[in-house]
C-alpha positions, 0 to 999 in steps of 0.5 A, a space after each residue: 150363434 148368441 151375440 156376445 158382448 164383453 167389457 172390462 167392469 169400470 164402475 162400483 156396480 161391475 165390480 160388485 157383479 164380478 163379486 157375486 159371480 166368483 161367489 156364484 163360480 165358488 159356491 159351485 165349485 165347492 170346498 174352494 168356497 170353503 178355502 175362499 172364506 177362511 183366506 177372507 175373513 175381512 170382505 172390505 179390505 179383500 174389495 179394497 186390494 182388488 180395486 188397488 190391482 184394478 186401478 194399477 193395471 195389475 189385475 182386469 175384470 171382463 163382464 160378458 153380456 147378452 142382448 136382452 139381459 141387463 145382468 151379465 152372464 159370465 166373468 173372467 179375472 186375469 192378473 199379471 204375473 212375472 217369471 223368468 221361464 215365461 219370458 217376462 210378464 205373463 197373465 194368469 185366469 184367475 176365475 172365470 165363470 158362465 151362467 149355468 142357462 148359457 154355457 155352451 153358447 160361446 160365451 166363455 170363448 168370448 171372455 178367453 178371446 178378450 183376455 187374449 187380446 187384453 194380454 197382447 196389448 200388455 206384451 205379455 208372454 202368454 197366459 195360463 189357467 188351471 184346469 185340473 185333470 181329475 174327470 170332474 174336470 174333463 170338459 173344462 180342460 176340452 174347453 180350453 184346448 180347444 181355445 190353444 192352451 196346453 196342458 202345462 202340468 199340474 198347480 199347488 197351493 198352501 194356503 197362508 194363514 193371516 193374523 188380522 194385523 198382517 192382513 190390514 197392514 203388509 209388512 216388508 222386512 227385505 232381511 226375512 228373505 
């Protein structure tokens, strides 16, 4: 079995490797890059707001390593969430991805088993991850059970559009509510 080493990324050069390995992991995915690029049209001020979540403990970054290669060779992203039916404070993969050449070589069970460790150290009370049933999909969701997930039923999205000054600037107006 690979020895498998993983860290949170800490520094400006982690954070631009978690960068190029989502756009790695979106590119493959497909139309979700597509869905990517329309949600950022401003890359800066996207970079700015994960560096914000970073630093609040909102949000963590997990690079995987191997011995003998300076570059990683997977990510997860996990960001806390709250909500009443989870009891709490709750995690939730945001996306995680494995170079094509090790996949299958437990290196994605090693950046779940840190996420979990991450989330028991914040008490929260479990943590999710999409993985949807159409077969494309079949060895993703085998993956995850195999590691203790359940299948809790299927996610949506709407995606929300951003006119640029909303998307520099977030506005508040508790009476819109």
């Amino acid at each position: 079995m690979m020895e498998v080493t993983v860290r949170e990324a800490v520094s400006e050069v982690d954070h631009n490797r978690v960068h190029e390995m989502v756009r790695a992991l979106l590119v493959e995915l497909g139309p979700e890059a597509e869905d990517a690029d329309k949600a950022t049209p401003d890359p800066a001020m996207m970079m700015r707001q994960y560096h914000l979540r970073c630093a609040s403990g909102q949000h963590i970054a997990l690079l995987a390593f191997v011995p003998g290669k300076e570059e990683p060779v997977g990510v997860l992203t996990l960001s806390e969430c709250f909500a009443i039916y989870a009891g709490g404070n709750y995690g939730i993969i945001n996306e995680m991805y494995v170079a094509p050449a090790y996949r299958c070589r437990k290196v994605g069970d090693a950046l779940v088993q840190r996420a979990i460790a991450y989330a028991q150290s914040r008490l929260w009370s479990r943590v999710d991850v999409t993985a949807p049933e159409d077969p494309a999909w079949v060895r993703t969701r085998a993956f995850y059970e195999r590691l203790g997930f359940g299948f809790a039923g299927p996610k949506l999205k709407i995606v929300i559009p951003q006119s640029p000054a909303s998307s520099t600037t977030p506005q508040h107006n508790s009476s819109s509510f």
